[in-house]
Each structure stands twice: as C-alpha cells, then as structure tokens.
N, C-alpha and C positions, 0 to 999 in steps of 0.2 A: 504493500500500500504506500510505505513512504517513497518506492525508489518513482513510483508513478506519479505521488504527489510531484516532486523533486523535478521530473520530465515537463508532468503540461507547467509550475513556475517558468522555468528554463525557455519552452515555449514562447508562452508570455511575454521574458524580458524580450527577448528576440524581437516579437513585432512591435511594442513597445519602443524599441531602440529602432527599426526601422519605420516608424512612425515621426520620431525626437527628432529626424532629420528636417522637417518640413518648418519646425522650430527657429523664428527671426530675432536675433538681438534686440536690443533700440539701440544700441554703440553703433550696427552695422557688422556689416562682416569681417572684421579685425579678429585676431586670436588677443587674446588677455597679455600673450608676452610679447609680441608685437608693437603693443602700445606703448610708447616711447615718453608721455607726458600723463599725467596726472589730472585729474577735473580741475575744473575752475572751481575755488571754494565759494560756497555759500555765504551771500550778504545777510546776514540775519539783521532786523531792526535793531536799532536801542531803542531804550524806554522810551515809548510817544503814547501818543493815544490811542483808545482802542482801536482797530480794524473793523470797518465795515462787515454785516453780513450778509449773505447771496442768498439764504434759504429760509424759511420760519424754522427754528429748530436746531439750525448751525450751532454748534459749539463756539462762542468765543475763540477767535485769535490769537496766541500769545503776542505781544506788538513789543518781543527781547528775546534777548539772548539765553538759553537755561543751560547752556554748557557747564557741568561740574555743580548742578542742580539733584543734591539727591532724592529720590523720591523711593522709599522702601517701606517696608513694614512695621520700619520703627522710627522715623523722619521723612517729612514730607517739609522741603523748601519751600515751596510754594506758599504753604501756611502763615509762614514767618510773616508774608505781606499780607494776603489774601484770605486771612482768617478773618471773622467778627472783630474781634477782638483789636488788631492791627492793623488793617486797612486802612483808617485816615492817616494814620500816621506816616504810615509806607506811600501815602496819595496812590491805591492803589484801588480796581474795583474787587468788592469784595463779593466773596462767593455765593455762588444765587441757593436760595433756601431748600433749592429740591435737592441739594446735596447732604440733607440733614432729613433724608427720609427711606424708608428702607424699603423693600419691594411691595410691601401692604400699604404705602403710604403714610407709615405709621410715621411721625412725628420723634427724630433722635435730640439729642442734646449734644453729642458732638456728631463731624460726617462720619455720611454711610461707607462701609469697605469697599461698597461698590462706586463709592464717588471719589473714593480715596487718590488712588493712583492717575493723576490729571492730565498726562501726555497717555493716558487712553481716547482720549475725547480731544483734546486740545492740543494743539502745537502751533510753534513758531511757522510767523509767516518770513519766508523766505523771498529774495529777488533772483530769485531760481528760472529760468527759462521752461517753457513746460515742456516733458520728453513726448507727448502727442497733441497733435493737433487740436482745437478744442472750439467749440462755438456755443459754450455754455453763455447763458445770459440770467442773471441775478432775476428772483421772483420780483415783480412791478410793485407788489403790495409792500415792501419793506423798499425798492430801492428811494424812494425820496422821490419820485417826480410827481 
C-alpha cells in the first residue's frame, strides 16, 4: 500500500512541476543570480497626517515609519502612542473602540487578542511603485467630492 501511495505522490509532483512551468515572475524572466542590483528601497512617510481612505471599512494607514517597532505577545509599540491613555500626548489618533470588543461584541476593558497585533490590518503606506497595473478608483461616498 505504501510503495503505491509513494508512486501516484511521485506522479503528482511530476505534473505538478510540469505545470510550474507556465508560472511568470513580476521581476521578469531574470534568474535571482543574474541580478546584478538590489530594489530601490522603500520611501516610507514620516509622521504626517492621516492617509486618506479608498473603501468604507479600510483599515487606517500607518502615515510612519514602524521599523524596529515591536509588536508580540508581551509588547505592542504601537500602544505607547495609540493607547486611550496616550494619544494626546503622542498627538496621535487613538484607537477606534471596536478594538476593545471581542467576537460576541462583548465590551473589554483593555484590547481584544484579536485587535492586538496591528500590522494584521494596518500598514505603512509606502511610495512604492505598484508591481501590476491597476484602475482601482476610491468608493465616491467617502472620496470628498
């Protein structure tokens, strides 16, 4: 039984890997060691104001830099500004109340585990060039016109 299991796998990879060929980079067809130069790094904002949003529901924009920002299960940076507690001080916006409620909607006293870790939801906006084409256009009801 196993040597037959062990056969149709082996099968499998096969068309599998004859399949993976059809498979396009976005680099282009360069090999990895071929590549003589390194990306252009990332302009990430400094602290401005908030960022716009495209969507009803978007997650806030980070509008900084969070390099060397730890965020674990025993420290979360973010808080330091973006807590109740801290926020004016940090002149920061502070974090929206649905982060103090847990999947029944129950009402916490401090956030929920699940709002804990904020580069789930959030991230820095970058001056990043996009890697595909794109003719997204921001919902009309939030753009301001």
């Amino acid at each position: 039984m196993m040597k037959k299991l062990s056969m149709i796998l082996v099968m499998l990879g096969t068309v599998g890997l004859a399949q993976a060929g059809d498979v396009r980079s976005l680099r282009g067809h360069v090999d990895l060691q071929d590549e003589s130069r390194a990306p252009e790094p990332k302009q990430f904002a400094k602290d401005g104001e908030p960022i716009a949003r495209d969507y009803v529901q978007q997650p806030p924009l980070i509008p900084h830099k969070i390099k060397g920002y730890r965020i674990d299960r025993n420290s979360n940076k973010c808080l330091s500004c973006h807590s109740w507690k801290h926020y004016r001080e940090a002149g920061a916006t502070k974090i929206s109340q649905t982060h103090f409620e847990d999947r029944n909607k129950n009402v916490l006293a401090n956030v929920s585990a699940r709002r804990y870790f904020c580069t789930q939801c959030h991230v820095p906006q970058a001056g990043a060039k996009p890697l595909v084409e794109n003719t997204f256009k921001p919902v009309q009801a939030i753009a301001g016109e």
